[in-house]
N, C-alpha and C positions, 0 to 999 in steps of 0.2 A: 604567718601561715594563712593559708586561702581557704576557704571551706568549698566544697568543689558544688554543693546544694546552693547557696544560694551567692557565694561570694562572697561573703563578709570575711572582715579581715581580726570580727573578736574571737579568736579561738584562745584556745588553753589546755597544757598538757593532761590527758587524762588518763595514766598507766601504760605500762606496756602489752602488747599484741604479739605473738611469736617471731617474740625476740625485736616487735618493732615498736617506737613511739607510736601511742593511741591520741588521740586528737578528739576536743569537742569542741563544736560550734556553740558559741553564748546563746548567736542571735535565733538557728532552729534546732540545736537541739542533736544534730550530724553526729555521729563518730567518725570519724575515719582514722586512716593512717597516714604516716608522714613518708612520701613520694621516695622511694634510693632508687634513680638509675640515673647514666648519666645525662647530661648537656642537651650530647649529641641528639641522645632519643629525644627528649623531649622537643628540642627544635625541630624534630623531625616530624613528628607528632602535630604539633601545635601551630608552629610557624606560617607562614603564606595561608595565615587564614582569611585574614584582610577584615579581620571582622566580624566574622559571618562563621565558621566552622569553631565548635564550643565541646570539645571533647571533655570528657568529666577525668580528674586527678587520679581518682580510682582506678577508672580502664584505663585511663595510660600505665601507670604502675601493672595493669593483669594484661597488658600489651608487652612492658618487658619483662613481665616474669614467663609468661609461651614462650613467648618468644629466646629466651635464653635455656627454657629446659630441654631434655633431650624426647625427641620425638614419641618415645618408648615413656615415657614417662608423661606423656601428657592425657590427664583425663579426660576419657569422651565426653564427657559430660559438662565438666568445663570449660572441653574449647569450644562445645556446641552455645554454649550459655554465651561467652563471649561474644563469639560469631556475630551470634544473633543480635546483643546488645550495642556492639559496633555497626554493625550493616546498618540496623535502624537509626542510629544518631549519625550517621555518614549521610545516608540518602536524602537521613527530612534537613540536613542543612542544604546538598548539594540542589536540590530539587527546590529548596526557597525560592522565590518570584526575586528575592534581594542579590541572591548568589548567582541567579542565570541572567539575570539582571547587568551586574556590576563588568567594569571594565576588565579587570583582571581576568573574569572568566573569560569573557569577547577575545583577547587578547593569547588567550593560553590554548583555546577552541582552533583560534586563525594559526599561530603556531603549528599546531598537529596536522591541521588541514595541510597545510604548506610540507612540512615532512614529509606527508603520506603520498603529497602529488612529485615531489622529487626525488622518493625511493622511487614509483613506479617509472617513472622515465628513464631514470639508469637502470632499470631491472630492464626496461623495453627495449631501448637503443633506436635511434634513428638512421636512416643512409639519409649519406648529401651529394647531391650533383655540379659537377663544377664544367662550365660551357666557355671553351675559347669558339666565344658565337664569330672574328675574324677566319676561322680556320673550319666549323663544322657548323650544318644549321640541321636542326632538329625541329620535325612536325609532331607534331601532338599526338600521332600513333606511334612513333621510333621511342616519344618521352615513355608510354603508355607502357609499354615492352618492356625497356631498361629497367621500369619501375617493377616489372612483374620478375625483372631476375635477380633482384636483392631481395632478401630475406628477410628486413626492416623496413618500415613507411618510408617512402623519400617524402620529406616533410621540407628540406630547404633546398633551392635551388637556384646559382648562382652563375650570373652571366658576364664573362670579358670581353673589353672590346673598345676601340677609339668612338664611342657614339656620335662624334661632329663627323665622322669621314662619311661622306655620302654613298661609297660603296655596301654600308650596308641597311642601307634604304630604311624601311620600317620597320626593321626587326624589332630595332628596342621597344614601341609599341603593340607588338604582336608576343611579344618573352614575357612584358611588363603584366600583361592582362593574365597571363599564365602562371602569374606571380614568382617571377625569377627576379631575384636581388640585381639590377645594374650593377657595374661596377665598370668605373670609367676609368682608363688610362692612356697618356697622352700618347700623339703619334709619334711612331717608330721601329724599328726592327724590334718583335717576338717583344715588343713593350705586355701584350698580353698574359704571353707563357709567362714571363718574369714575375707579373704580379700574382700569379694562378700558384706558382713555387713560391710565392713570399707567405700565400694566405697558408697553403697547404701543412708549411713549418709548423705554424701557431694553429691549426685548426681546430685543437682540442682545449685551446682556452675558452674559445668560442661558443662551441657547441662538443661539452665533456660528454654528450649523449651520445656521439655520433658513433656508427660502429661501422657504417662500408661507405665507400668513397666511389662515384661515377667520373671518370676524368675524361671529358669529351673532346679529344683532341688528335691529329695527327701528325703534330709535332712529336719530332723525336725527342728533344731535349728534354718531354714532360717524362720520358721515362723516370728522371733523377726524382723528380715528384714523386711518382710511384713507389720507390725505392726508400724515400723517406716516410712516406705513408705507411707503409708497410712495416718497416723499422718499428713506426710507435703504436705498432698490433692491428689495426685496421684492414680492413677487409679492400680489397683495390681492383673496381674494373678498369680497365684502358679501353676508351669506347672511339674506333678508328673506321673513316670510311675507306672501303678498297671498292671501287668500282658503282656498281648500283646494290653493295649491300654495308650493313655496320656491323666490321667484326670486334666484338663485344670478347676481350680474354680478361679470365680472374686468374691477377697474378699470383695469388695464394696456392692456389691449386693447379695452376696452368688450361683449366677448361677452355675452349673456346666455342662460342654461339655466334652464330650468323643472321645476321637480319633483313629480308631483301625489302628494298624501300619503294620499290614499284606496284608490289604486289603487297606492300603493309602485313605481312607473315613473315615466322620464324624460316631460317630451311635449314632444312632438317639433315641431320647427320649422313654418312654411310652405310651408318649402321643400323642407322632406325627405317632407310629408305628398304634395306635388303630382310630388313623384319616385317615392316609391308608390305613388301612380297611374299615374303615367307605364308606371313597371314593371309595373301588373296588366295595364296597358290590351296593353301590347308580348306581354307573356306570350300575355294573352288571342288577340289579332291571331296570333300564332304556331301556337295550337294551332288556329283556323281554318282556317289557310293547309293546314297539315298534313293536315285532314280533307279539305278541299277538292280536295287532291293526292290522295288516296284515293280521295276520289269521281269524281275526272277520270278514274284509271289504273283502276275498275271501270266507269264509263262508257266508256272507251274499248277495253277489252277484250269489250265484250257487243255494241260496235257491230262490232269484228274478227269476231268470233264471227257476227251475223248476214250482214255481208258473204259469209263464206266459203259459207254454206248458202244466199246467195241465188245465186251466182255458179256454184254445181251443177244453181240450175235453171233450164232454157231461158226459162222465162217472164217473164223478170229485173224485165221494165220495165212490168206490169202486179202483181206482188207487191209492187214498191215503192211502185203507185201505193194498195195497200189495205193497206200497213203502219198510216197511221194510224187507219184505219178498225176495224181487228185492233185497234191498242191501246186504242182507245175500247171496244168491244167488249169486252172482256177487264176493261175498268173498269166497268164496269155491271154485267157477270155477276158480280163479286168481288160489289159490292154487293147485289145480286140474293143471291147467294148465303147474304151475312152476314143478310139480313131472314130468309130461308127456312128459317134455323136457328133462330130464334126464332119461339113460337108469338104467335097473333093471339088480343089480348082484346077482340070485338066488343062486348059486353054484359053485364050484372052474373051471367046464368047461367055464362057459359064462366069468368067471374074467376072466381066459386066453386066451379064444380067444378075448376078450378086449385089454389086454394086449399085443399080438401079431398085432394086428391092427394099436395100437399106435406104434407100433415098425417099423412097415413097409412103414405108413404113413411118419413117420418120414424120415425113410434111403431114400425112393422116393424124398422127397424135396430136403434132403442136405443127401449127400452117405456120406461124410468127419465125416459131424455131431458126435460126440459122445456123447453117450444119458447114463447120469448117473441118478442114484436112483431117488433122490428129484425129475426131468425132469419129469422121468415117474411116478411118484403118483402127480405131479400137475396134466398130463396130465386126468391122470384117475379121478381123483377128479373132472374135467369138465365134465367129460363124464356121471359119477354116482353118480354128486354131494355131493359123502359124501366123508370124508378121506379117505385115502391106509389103515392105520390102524382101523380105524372105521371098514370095510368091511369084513380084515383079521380075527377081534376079532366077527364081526357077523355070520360071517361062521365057525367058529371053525378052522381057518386053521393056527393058531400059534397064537403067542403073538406082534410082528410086521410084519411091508408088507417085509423091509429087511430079516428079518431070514425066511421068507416064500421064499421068491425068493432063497435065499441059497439052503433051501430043497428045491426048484421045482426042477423034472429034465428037465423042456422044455427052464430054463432060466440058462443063465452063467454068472456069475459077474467077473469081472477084478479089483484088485484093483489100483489104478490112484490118487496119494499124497492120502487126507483123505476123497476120493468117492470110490465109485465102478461104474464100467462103463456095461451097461448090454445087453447082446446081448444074441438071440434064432435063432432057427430053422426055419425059414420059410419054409413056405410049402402052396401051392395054393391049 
């Protein structure tokens, strides 16, 4: 027998303890009891200490005795006592400079690490891309896209292909830097597909993460691929060019998305295009309504507004009766007014002395100024508010203001790159 105080091995029986041999140490003097549980606890207890973890005889014996009684039965008082007295001989070993120290622990630490990072990767799942680069080629925004319609990181990506066949130039340097797996096979008929259906069989010995599969192909026979992929639970896009776009179908579900490769965007369904509309048309209809509320609440404030100043004056029911005669009135003279502000070109004399005015007007601000065609029929255009041609063709005096100015003889045109620059006679 062991003395659990200091280890000596002189013990000697000293009486019985409830119903158990009592024990005394020679060498300090210990009582204790003599250990019943089995084997099992104790190696369970004491074992893979390496050395270094020193539990006392006692608390193992008051570790199987909690531990076997019934929960109802255990005193607070003594599992607290326990508790306490284990936690603190548990920690000040584990916490030793010896024990964080020692290989075992390095070893047991590196263990859990490694568990911890390969539960999370099967909790996570990866997508993998598989590329018959002979049959489809993919720029770095079509990868970008694909990648954005799997649900898990594409983390591996893998490219077939005869690499010596010169037809396909630099790809495998341009895939490589992109970091896609090569994968060479020799020349031949669908030698690619063949080996794209060999990897796809086994591709869960490889990578047990994987959970969706990109098959970039538009060979038919990868269908059979798909169909095995799918079989072993996996998620399966078939990513096919038709034309200038990549139609992208998940065979699980049947979805299909389109991707145009011109324009580096999704395109978009029929039914998202006719909900676009939907959305301009509402939008549109709203900012309407809006105006139309504006126009109501200043329509209805100007008729407040006349109300109150007709309601001041005694004559009430004869002002009402020549309001609309007022606003007609008031529309005629606006327009009346807008002609009156423009002058009248009756005849080819009054257009050029028009024309002369604007000419002279001009050289007096800036002498330098060069006054080409367009210049002078804006100008005239302010003046007699209607176009140079309109006025030409009213008077009969040709068929444009240009070819009139040619025939005038009071105007000279220069030609200056693709204008004419136009200068006359003045004369006060």
């Amino acid at each position: 027998m062991k003395c659990p105080r200091c280890e000596s091995t002189s013990c000697r029986q000293n009486g019985c303890r409830n119903d158990k041999q009592n024990y005394l140490c020679k060498n300090c003097g210990q009582q204790f009891l003599e250990p019943v549980f089995p084997h099992s606890l104790k190696g369970e207890l004491l074992a893979n200490s390496n050395g270094q973890t020193k539990v006392s005889m006692a608390v193992t014996t008051e570790v199987f005795l909690v531990k076997n009684l019934p929960e109802e039965k255990i005193p607070e008082k003594n599992l607290n006592s326990f508790s306490f007295k284990l936690s603190e001989e548990v920690l000040q070993n584990i916490l030793s400079s010896d024990c964080l120290e020692s290989a075992a622990f390095s070893k047991f630490f590196l263990e859990i690490q490694q568990s911890n990072e390969i539960k999370s990767k099967l909790e996570t799942g990866i997508s993998l891309l598989l590329l018959d680069a002979e049959n489809l080629k993919l720029d770095i925004n079509s990868e970008l896209f694909l990648a954005s319609v799997c649900k898990y990181p594409l983390q591996v990506k893998m490219a077939f292909a005869n690499w010596r066949n010169p037809s396909t130039g630099k790809q495998d340097i341009e895939l490589y830097n992109r970091g896609y797996q090569l994968v060479h096979v020799p020349g031949g008929k669908d030698g690619a597909d063949a080996k794209m259906i060999a990897f796809g069989a086994c591709v869960l010995r490889s990578y047990p993460t994987v959970k969706e599969i990109l098959v970039c192909s538009g060979d038919g026979i990868l269908n059979h691929l798909c169909n095995e992929l799918q079989n072993q639970g996996l998620i399966v896009y078939w990513v096919r060019r038709q034309g200038q776009n990549l139609h992208i179908e998940n065979r699980n579900t049947g979805k299909l998305t389109d991707y145009s490769l011109p324009m580096a965007t999704e395109v978009p369904s029929f039914e998202k295009v006719v909900d676009t509309i939907q959305d301009l048309i509402k939008t549109e209809q709203e900012s309407i309504n809006a105006r139309l509320d504006s126009l109501v609440a200043v329509a209805t404030s100007f008729q407040e507004k006349c109300e109150i100043n007709i309601k001041h004056n005694p004559k009430q029911p004869e002002i009402e009766k020549l309001l609309p005669v007022l606003d007609s009135s008031v529309t005629e003279c606006n327009q009346e007014t807008k002609q009156d502000n423009f002058a009248k070109v009756p005849n080819k004399k009054v257009l050029d002395k028009i024309l002369l005015k604007i000419i002279k007007d001009i050289q007096n601000k800036s002498p330098k100024t060069k006054l080409c065609v367009p210049k002078l029929g804006s100008e005239l255009h302010k003046i007699a508010g209607e176009s140079p041609n309109s006025i030409i063709k009213k008077l009969k005096l040709g068929s444009s203001f240009l070819k009139y100015l040619q025939s005038s003889p009071t105007f000279t045109l220069e030609a200056s790159g693709k204008e004419y620059e136009v200068t006359a006679l003045l004369r006060e």
